[in-house]
C-alpha positions in Angstrom: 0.0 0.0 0.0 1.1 3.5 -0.8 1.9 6.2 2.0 -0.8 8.7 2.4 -0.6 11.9 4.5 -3.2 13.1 7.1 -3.8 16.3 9.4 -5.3 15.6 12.3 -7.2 18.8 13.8 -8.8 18.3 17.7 -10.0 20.7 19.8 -8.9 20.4 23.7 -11.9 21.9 26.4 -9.7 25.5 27.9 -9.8 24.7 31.2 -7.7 21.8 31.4 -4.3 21.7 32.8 -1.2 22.7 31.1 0.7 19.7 32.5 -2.8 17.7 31.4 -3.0 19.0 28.0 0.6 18.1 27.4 -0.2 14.9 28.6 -2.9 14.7 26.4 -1.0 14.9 23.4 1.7 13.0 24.1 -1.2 10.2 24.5 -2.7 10.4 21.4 0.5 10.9 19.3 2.0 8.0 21.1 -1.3 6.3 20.1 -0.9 7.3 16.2 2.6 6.3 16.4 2.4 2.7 18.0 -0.4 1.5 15.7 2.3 2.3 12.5 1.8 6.2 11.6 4.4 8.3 11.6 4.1 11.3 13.3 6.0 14.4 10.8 4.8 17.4 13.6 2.6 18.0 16.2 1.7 21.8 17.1 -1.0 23.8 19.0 -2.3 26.4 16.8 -4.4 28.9 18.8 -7.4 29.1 21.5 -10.4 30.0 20.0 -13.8 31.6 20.4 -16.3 29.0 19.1 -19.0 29.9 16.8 -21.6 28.4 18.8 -21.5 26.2 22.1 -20.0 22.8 22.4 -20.7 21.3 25.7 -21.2 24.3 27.2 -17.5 25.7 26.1 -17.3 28.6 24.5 -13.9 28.4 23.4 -11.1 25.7 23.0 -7.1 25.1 21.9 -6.8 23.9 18.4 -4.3 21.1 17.9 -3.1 20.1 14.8 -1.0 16.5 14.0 0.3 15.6 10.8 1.2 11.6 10.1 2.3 9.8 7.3 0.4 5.9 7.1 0.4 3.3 4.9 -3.1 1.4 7.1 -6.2 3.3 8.5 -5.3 1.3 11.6 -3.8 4.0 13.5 -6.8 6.9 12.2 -9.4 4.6 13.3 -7.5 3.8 17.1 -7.7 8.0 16.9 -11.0 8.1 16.0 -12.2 5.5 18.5 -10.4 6.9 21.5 -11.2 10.8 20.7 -14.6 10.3 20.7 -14.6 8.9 24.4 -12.3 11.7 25.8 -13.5 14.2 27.6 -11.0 16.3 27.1 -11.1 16.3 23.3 -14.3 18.4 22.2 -14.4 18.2 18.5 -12.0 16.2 16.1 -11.4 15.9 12.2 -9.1 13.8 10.4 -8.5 15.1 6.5 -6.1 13.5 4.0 -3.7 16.2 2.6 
């Protein structure tokens, strides 16, 4: 199979942690990377005002991780686990 390149975008709730939100994302790109991605960078962007409410947040920190793959194995483990954080309000996954 051929290598595709994804960006990962996921918004993390504002009022967690410092020490937690770098937790956070050492989690999930250690999850990316031990199911066979390849993690190429992995940078906050910017806290933002949300257009409208998600779960009663008004604002969150944008993430953004790109990965090289060559499986959907590791998008899917991303997927899967994103959706039951608490911590990770909104996610999308895009191929580039």
């Amino acid at each position: 199979m051929e290598t595709r390149t994804y960006e990962i975008t996921y918004i993390i709730r504002p009022d967690i942690e410092e020490s937690a939100k770098s937790a956070l994302v050492a989690n999930f790109d250690k999850i990316l990377s031990d199911n066979g991605a390849t993690v190429v960078d992995s940078t906050d962007w910017d806290t933002r005002r949300f257009a409208y409410p998600i779960e009663k947040y008004t604002e969150g920190t944008y993430h953004i991780v790109n990965i090289t793959t060559d499986t959907d194995e590791p998008l899917n483990e991303f997927d899967r686990l994103s959706k039951i954080n608490d911590d990770i309000l909104r996610h999308m996954i895009v191929k580039r």
